[in-house]
Predicted model as a PDB file, atoms N, CA, C, CB and O in Angstrom, pLDDT in the B-factor column:
MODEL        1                                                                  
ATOM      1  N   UNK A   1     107.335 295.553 199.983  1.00 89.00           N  
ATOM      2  CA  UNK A   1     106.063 295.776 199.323  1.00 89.00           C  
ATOM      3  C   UNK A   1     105.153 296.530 200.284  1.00 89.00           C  
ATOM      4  CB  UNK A   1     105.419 294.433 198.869  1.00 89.00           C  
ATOM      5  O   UNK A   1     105.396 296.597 201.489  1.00 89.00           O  
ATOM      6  N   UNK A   2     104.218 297.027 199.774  1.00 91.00           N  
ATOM      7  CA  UNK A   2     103.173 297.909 200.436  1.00 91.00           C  
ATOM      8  C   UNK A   2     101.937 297.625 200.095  1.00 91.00           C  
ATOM      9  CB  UNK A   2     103.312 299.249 200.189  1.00 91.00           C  
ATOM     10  O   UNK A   2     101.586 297.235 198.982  1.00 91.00           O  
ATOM     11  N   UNK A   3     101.205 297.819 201.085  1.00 90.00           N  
ATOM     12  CA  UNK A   3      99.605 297.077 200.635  1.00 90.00           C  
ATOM     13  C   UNK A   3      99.051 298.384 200.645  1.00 90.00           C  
ATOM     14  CB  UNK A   3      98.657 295.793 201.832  1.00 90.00           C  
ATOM     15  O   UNK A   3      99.863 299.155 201.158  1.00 90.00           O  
ATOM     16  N   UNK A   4      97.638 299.157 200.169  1.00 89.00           N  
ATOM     17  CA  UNK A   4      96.968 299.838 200.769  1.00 89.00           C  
ATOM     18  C   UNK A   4      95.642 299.731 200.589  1.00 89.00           C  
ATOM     19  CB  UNK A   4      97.339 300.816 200.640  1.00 89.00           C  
ATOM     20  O   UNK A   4      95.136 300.020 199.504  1.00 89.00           O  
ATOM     21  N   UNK A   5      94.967 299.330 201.568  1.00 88.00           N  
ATOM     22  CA  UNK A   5      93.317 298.222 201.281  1.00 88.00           C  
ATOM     23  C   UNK A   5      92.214 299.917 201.552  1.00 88.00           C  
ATOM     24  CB  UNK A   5      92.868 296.231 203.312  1.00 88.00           C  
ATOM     25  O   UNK A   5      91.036 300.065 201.228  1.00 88.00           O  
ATOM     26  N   UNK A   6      92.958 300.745 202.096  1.00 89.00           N  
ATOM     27  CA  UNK A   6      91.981 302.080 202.216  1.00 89.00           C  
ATOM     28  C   UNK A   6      91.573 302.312 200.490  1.00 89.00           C  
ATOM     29  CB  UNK A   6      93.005 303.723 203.033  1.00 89.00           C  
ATOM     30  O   UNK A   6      92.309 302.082 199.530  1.00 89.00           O  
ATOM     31  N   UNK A   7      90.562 302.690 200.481  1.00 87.00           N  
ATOM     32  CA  UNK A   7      89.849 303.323 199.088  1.00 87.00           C  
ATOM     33  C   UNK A   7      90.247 302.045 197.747  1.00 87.00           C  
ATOM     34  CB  UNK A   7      90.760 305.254 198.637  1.00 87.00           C  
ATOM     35  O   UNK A   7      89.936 300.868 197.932  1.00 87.00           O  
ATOM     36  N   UNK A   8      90.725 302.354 196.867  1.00 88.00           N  
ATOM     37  CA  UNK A   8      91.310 301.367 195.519  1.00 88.00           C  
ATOM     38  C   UNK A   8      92.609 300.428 196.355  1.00 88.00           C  
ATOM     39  CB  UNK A   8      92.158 302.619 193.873  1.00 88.00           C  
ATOM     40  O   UNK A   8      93.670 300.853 196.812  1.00 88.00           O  
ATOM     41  N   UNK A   9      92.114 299.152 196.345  1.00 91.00           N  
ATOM     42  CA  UNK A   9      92.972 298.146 196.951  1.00 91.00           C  
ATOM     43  C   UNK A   9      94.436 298.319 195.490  1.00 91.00           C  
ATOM     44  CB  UNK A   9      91.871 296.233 197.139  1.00 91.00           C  
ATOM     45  O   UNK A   9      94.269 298.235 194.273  1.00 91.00           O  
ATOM     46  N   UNK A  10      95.817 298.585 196.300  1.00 93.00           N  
ATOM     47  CA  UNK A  10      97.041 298.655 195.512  1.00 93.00           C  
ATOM     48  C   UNK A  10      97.975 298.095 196.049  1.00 93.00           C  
ATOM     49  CB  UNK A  10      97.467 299.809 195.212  1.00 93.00           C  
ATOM     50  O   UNK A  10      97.869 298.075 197.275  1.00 93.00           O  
ATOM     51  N   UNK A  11      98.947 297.576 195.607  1.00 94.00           N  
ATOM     52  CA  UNK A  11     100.118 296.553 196.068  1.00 94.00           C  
ATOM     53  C   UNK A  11     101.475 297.474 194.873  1.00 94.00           C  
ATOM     54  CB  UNK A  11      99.585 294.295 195.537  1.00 94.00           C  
ATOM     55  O   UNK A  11     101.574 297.594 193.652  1.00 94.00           O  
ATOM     56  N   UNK A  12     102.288 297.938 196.045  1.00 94.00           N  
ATOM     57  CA  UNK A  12     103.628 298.666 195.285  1.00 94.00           C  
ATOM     58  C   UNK A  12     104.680 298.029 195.703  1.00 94.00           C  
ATOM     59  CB  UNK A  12     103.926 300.215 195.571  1.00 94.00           C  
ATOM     60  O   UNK A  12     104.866 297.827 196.903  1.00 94.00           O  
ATOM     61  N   UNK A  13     105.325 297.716 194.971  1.00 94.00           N  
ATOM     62  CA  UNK A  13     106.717 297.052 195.388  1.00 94.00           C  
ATOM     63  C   UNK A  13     107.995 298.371 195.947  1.00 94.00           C  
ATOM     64  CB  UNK A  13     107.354 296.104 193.757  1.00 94.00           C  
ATOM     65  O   UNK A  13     107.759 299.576 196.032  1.00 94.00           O  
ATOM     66  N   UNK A  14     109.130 297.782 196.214  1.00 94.00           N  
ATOM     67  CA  UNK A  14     109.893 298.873 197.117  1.00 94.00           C  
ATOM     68  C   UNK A  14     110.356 300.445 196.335  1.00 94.00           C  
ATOM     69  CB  UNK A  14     111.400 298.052 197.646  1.00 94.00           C  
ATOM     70  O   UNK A  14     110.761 301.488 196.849  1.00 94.00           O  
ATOM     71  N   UNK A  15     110.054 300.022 194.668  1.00 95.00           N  
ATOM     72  CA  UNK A  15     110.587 301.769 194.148  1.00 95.00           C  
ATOM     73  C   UNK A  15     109.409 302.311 193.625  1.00 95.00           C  
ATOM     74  CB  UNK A  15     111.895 301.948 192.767  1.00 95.00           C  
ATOM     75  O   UNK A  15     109.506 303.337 192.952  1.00 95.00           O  
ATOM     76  N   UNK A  16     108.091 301.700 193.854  1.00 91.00           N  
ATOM     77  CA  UNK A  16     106.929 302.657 193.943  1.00 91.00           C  
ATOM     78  C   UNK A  16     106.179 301.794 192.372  1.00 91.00           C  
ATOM     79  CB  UNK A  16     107.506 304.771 193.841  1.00 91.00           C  
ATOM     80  O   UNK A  16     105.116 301.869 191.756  1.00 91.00           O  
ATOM     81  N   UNK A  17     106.813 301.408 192.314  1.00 94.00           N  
ATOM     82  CA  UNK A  17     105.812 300.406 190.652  1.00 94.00           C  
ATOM     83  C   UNK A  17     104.672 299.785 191.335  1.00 94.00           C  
ATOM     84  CB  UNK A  17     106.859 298.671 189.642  1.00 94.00           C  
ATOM     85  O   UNK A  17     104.657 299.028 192.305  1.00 94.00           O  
ATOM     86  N   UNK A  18     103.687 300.284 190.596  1.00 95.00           N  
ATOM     87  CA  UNK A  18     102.467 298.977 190.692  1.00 95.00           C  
ATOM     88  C   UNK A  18     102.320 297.540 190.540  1.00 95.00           C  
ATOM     89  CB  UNK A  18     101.658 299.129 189.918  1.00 95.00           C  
ATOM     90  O   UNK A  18     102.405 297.117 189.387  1.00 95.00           O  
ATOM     91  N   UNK A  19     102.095 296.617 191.572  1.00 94.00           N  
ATOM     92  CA  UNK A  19     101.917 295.617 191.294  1.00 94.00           C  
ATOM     93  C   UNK A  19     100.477 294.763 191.168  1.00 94.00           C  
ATOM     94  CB  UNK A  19     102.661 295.290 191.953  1.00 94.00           C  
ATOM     95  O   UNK A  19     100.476 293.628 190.693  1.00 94.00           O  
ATOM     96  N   UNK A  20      99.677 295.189 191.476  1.00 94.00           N  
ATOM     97  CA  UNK A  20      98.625 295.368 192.001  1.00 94.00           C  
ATOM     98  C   UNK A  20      97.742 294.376 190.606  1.00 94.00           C  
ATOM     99  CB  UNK A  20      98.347 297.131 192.352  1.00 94.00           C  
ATOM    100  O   UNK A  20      97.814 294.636 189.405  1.00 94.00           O  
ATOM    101  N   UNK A  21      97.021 293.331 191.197  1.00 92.00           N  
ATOM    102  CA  UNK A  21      96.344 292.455 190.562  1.00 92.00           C  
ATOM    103  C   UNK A  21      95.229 293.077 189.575  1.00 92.00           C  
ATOM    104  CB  UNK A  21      95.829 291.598 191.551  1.00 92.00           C  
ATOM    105  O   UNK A  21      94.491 293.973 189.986  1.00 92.00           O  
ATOM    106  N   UNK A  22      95.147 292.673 188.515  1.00 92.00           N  
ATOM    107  CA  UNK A  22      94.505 293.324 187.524  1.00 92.00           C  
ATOM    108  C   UNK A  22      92.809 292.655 187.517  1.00 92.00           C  
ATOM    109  CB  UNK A  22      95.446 293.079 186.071  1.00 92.00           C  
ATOM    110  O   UNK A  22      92.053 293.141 186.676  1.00 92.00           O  
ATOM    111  N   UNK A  23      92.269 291.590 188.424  1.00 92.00           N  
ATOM    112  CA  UNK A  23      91.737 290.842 188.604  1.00 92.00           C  
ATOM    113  C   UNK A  23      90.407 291.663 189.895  1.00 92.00           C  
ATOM    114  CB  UNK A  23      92.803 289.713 188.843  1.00 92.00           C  
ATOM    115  O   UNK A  23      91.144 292.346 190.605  1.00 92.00           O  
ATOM    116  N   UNK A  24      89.555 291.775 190.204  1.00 92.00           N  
ATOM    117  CA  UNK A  24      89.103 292.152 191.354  1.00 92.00           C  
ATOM    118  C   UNK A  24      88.838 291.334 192.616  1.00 92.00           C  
ATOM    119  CB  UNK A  24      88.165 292.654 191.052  1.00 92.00           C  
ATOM    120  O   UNK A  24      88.779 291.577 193.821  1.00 92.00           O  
ATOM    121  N   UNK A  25      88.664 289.975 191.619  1.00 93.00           N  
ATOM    122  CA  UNK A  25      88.402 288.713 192.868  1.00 93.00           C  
ATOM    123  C   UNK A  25      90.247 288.511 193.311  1.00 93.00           C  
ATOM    124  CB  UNK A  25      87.434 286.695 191.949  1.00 93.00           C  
ATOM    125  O   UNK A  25      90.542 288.152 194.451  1.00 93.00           O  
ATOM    126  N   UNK A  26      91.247 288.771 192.348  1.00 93.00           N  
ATOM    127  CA  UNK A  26      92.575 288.433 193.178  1.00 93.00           C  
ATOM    128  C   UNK A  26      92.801 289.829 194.061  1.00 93.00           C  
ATOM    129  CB  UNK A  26      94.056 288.059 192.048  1.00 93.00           C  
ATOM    130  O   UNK A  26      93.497 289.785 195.076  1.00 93.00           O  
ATOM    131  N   UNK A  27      92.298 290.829 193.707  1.00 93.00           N  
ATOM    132  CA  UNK A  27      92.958 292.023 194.921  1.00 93.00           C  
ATOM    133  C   UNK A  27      91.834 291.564 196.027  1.00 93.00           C  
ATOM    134  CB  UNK A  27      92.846 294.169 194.406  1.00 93.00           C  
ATOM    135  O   UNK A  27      92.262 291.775 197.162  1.00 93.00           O  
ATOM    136  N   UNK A  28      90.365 290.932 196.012  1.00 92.00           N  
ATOM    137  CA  UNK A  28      89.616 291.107 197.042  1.00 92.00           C  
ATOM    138  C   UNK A  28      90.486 289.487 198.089  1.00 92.00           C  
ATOM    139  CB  UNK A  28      87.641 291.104 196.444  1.00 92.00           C  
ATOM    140  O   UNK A  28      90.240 289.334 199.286  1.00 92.00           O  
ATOM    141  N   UNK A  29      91.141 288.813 197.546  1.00 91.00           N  
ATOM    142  CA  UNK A  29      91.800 287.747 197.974  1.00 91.00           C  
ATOM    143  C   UNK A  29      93.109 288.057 198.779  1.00 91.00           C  
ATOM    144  CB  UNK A  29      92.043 286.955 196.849  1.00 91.00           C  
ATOM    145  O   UNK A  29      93.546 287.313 199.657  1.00 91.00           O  
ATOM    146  N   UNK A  30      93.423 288.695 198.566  1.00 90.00           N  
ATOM    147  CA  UNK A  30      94.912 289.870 198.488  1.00 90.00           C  
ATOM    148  C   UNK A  30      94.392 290.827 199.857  1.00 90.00           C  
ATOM    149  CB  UNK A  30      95.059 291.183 196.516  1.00 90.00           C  
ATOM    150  O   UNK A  30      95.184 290.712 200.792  1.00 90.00           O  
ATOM    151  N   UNK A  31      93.477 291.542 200.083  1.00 89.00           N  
ATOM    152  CA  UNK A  31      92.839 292.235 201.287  1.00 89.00           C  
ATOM    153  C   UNK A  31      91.754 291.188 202.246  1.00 89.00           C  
ATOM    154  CB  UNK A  31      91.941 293.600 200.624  1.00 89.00           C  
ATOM    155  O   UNK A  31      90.971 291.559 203.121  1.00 89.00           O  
ATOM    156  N   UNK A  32      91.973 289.974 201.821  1.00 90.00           N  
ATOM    157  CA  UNK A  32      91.313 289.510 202.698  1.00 90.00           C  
ATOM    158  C   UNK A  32      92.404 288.732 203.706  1.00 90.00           C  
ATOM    159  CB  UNK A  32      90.222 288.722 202.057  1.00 90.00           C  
ATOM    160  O   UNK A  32      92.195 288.414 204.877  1.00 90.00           O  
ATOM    161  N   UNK A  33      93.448 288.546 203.042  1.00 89.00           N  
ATOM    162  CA  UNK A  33      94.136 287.573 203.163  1.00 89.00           C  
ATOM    163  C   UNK A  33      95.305 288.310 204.629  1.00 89.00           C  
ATOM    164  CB  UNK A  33      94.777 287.126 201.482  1.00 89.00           C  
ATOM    165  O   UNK A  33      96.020 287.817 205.502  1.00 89.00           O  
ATOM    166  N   UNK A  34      94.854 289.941 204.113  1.00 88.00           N  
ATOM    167  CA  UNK A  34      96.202 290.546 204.576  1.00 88.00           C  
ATOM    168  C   UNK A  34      95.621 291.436 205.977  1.00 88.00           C  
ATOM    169  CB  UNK A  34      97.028 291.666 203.177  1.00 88.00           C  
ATOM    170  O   UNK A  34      96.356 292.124 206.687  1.00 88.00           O  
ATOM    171  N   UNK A  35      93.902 291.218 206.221  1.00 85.00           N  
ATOM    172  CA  UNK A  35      92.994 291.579 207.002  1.00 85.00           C  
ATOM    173  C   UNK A  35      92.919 291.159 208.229  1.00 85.00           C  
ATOM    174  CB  UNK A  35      92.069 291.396 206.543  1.00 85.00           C  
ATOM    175  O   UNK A  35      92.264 291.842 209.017  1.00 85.00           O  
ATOM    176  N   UNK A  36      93.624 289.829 208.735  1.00 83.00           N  
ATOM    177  CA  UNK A  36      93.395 288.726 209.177  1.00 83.00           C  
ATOM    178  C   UNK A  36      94.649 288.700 210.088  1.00 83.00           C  
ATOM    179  CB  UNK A  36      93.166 287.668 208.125  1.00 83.00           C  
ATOM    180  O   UNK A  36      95.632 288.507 209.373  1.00 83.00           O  
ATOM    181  N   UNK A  37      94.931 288.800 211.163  1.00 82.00           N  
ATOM    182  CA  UNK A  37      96.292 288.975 211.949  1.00 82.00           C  
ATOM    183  C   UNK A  37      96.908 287.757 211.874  1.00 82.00           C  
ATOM    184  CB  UNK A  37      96.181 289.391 213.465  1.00 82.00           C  
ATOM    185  O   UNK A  37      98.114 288.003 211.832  1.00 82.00           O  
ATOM    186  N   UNK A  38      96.706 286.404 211.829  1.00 82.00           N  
ATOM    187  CA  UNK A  38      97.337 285.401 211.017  1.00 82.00           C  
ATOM    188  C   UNK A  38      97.997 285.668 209.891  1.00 82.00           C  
ATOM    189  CB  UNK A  38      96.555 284.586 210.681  1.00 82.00           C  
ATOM    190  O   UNK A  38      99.154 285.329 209.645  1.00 82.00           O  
ATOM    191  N   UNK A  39      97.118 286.403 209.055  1.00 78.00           N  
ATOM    192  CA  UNK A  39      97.335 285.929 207.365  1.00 78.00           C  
ATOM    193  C   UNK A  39      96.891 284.439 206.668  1.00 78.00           C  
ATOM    194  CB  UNK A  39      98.973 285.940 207.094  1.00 78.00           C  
ATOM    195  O   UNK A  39      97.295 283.761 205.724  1.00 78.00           O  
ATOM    196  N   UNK A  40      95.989 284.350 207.531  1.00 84.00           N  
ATOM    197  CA  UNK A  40      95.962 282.674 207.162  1.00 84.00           C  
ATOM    198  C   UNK A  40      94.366 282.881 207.199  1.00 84.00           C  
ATOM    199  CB  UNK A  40      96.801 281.267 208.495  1.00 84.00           C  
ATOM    200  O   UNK A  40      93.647 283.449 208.021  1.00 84.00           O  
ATOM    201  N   UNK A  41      94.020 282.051 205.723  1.00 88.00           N  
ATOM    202  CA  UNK A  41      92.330 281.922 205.834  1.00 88.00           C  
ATOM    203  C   UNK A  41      92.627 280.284 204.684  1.00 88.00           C  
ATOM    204  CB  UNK A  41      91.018 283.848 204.884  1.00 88.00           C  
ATOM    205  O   UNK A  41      93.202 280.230 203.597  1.00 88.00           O  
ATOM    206  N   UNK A  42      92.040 279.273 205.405  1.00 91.00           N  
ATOM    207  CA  UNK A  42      91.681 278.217 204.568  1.00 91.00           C  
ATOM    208  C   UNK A  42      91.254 278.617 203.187  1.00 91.00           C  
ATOM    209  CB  UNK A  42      90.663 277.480 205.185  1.00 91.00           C  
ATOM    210  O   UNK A  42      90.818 279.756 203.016  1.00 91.00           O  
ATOM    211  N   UNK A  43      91.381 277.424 201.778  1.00 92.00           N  
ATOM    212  CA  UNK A  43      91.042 277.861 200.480  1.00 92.00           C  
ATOM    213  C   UNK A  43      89.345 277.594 200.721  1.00 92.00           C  
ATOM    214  CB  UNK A  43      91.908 276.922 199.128  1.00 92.00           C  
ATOM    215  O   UNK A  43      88.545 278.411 200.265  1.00 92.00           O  
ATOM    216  N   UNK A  44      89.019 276.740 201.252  1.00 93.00           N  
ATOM    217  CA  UNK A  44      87.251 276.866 201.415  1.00 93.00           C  
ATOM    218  C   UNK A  44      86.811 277.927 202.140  1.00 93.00           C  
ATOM    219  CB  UNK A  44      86.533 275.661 202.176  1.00 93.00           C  
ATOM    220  O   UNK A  44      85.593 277.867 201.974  1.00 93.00           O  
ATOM    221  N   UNK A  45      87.010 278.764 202.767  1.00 92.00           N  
ATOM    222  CA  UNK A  45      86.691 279.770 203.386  1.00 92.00           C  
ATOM    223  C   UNK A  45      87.131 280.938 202.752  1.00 92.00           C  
ATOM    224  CB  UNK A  45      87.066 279.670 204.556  1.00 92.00           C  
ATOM    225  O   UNK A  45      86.725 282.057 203.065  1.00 92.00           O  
ATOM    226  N   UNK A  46      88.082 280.676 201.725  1.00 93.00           N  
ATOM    227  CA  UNK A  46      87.966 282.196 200.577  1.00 93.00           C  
ATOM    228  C   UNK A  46      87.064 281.716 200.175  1.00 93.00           C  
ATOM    229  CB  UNK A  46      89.065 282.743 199.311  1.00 93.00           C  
ATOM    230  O   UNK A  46      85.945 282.005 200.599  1.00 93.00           O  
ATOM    231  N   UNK A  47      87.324 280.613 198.997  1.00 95.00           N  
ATOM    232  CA  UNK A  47      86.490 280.521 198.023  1.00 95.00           C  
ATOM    233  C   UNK A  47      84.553 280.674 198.230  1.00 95.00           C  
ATOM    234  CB  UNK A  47      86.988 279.185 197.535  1.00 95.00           C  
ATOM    235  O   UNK A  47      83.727 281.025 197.388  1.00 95.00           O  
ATOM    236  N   UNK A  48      84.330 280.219 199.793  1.00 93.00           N  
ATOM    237  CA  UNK A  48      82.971 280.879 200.047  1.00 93.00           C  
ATOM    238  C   UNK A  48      82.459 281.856 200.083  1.00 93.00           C  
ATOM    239  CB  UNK A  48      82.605 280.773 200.748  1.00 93.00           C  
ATOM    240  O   UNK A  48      81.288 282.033 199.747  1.00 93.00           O  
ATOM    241  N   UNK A  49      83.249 282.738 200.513  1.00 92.00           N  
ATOM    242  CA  UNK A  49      83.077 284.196 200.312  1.00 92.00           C  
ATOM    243  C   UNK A  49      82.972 284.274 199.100  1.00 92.00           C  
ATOM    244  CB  UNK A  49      84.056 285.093 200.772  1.00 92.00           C  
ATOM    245  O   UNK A  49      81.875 284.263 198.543  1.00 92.00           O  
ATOM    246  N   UNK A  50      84.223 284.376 198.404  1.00 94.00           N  
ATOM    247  CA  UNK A  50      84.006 285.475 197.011  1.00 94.00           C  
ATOM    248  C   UNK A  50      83.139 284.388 195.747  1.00 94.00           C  
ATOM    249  CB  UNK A  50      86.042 286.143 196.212  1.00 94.00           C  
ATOM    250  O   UNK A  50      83.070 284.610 194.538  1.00 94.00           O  
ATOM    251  N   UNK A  51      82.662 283.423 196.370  1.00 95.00           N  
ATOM    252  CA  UNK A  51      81.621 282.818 195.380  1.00 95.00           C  
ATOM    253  C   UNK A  51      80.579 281.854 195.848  1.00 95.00           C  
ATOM    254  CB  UNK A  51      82.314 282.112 194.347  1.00 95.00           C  
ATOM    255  O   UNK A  51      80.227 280.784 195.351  1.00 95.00           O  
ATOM    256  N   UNK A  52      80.189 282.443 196.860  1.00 93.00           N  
ATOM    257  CA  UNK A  52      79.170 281.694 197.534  1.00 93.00           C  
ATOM    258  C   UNK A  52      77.694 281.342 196.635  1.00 93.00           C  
ATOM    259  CB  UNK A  52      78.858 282.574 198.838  1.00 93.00           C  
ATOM    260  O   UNK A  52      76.849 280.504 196.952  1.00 93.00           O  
ATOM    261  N   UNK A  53      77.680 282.003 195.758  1.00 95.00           N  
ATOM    262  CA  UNK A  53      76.511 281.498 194.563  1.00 95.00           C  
ATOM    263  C   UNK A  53      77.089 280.415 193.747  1.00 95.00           C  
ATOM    264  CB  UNK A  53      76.048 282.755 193.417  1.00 95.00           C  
ATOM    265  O   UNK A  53      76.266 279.736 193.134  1.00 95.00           O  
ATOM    266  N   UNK A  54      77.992 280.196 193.649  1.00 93.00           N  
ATOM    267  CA  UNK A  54      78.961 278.637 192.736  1.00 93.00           C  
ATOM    268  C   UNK A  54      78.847 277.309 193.917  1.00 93.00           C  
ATOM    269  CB  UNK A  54      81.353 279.076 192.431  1.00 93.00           C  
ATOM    270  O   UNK A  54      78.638 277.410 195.126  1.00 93.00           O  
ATOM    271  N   UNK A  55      79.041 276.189 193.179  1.00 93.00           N  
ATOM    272  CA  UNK A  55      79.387 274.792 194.147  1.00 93.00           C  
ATOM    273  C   UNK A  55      80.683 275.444 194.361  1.00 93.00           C  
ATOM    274  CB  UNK A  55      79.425 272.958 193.394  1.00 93.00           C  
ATOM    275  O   UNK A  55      81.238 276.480 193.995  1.00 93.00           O  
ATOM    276  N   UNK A  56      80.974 274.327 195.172  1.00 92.00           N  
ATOM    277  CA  UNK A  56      82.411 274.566 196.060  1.00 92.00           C  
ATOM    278  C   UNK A  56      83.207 273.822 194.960  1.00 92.00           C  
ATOM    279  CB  UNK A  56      82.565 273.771 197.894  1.00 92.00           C  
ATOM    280  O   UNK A  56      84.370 274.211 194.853  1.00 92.00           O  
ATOM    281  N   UNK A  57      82.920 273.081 194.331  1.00 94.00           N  
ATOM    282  CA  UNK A  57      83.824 272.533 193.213  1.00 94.00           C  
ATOM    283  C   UNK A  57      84.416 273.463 192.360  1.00 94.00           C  
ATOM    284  CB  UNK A  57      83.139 271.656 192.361  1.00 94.00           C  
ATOM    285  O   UNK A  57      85.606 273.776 192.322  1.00 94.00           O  
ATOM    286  N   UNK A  58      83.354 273.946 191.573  1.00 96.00           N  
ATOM    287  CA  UNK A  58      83.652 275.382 190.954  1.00 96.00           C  
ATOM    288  C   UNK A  58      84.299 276.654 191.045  1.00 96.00           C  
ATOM    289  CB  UNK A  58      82.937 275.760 190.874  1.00 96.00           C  
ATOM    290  O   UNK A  58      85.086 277.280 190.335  1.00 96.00           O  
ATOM    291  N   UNK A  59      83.300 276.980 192.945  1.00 95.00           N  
ATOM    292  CA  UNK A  59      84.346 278.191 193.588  1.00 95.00           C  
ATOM    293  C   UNK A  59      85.848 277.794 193.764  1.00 95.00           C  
ATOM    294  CB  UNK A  59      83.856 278.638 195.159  1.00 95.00           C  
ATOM    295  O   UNK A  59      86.551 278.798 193.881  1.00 95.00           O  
ATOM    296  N   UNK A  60      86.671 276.395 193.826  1.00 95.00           N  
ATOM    297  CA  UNK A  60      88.158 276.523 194.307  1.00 95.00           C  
ATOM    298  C   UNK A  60      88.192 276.373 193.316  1.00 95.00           C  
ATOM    299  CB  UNK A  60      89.016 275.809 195.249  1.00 95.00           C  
ATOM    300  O   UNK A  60      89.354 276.754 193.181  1.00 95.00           O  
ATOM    301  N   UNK A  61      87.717 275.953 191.750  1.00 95.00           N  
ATOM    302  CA  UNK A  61      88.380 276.260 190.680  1.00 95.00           C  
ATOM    303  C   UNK A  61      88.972 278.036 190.165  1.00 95.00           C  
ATOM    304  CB  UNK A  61      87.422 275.643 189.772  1.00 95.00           C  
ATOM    305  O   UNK A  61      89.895 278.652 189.633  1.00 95.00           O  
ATOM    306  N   UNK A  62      87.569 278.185 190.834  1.00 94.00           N  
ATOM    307  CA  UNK A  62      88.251 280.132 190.468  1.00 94.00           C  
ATOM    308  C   UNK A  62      88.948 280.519 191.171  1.00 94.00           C  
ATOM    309  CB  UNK A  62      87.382 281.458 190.517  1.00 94.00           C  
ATOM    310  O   UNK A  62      89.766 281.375 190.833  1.00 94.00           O  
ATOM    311  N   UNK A  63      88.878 279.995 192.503  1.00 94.00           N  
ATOM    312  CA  UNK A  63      89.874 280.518 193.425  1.00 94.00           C  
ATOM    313  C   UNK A  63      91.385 280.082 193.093  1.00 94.00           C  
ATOM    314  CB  UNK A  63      89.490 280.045 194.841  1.00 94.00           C  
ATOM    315  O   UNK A  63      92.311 280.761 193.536  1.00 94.00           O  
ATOM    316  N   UNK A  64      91.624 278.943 192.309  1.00 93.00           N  
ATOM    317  CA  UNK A  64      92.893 278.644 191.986  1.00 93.00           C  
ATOM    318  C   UNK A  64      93.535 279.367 191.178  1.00 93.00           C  
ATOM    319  CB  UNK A  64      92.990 277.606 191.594  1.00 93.00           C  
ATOM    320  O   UNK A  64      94.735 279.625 191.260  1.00 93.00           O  
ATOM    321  N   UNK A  65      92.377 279.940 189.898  1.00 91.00           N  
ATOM    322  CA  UNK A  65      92.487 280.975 188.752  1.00 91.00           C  
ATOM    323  C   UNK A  65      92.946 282.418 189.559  1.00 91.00           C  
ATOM    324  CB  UNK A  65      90.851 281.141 187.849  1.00 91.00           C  
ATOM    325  O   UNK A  65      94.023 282.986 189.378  1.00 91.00           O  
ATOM    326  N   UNK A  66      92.006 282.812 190.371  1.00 90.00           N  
ATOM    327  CA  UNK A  66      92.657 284.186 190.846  1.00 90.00           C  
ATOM    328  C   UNK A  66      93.806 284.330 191.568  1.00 90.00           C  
ATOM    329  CB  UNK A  66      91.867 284.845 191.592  1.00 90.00           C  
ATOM    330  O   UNK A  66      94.339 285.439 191.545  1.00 90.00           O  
ATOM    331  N   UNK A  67      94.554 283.014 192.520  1.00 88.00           N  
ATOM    332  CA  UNK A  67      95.367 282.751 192.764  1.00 88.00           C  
ATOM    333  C   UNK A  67      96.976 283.044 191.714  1.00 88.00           C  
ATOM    334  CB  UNK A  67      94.840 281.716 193.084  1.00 88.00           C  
ATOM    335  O   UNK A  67      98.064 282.646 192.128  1.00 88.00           O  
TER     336      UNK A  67                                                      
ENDMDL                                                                          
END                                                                             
């Protein structure tokens, strides 16, 4: 697979098909995730980011959804 987070975040698998999340909060999850020289970000520490105006109850509910 291939990531490319420059300009329109896209995810291609090995014969060039799009895979790429149709979602904006799952591709911004997807470049955050892949940003990170771990690859590792706790689910409370996405979910703050991409919904820091929601409770945290709420935000890991969406975060489970964009998941």
């Amino acid at each position: 697979m291939r990531l490319q987070l420059v300009g329109t975040v896209r995810l291609l698998d090995q014969r060039g098909d799009d895979c790429t999340p149709r979602s904006a909060k799952a591709r911004a999850v997807l470049a955050m995730l892949t940003s990170v020289p771990a690859r590792r970000r706790s689910r409370r520490w996405l979910a703050s980011r991409l919904w820091s105006d929601r409770g945290a109850e709420l935000a890991a509910c969406l975060l489970r959804e964009a998941l």
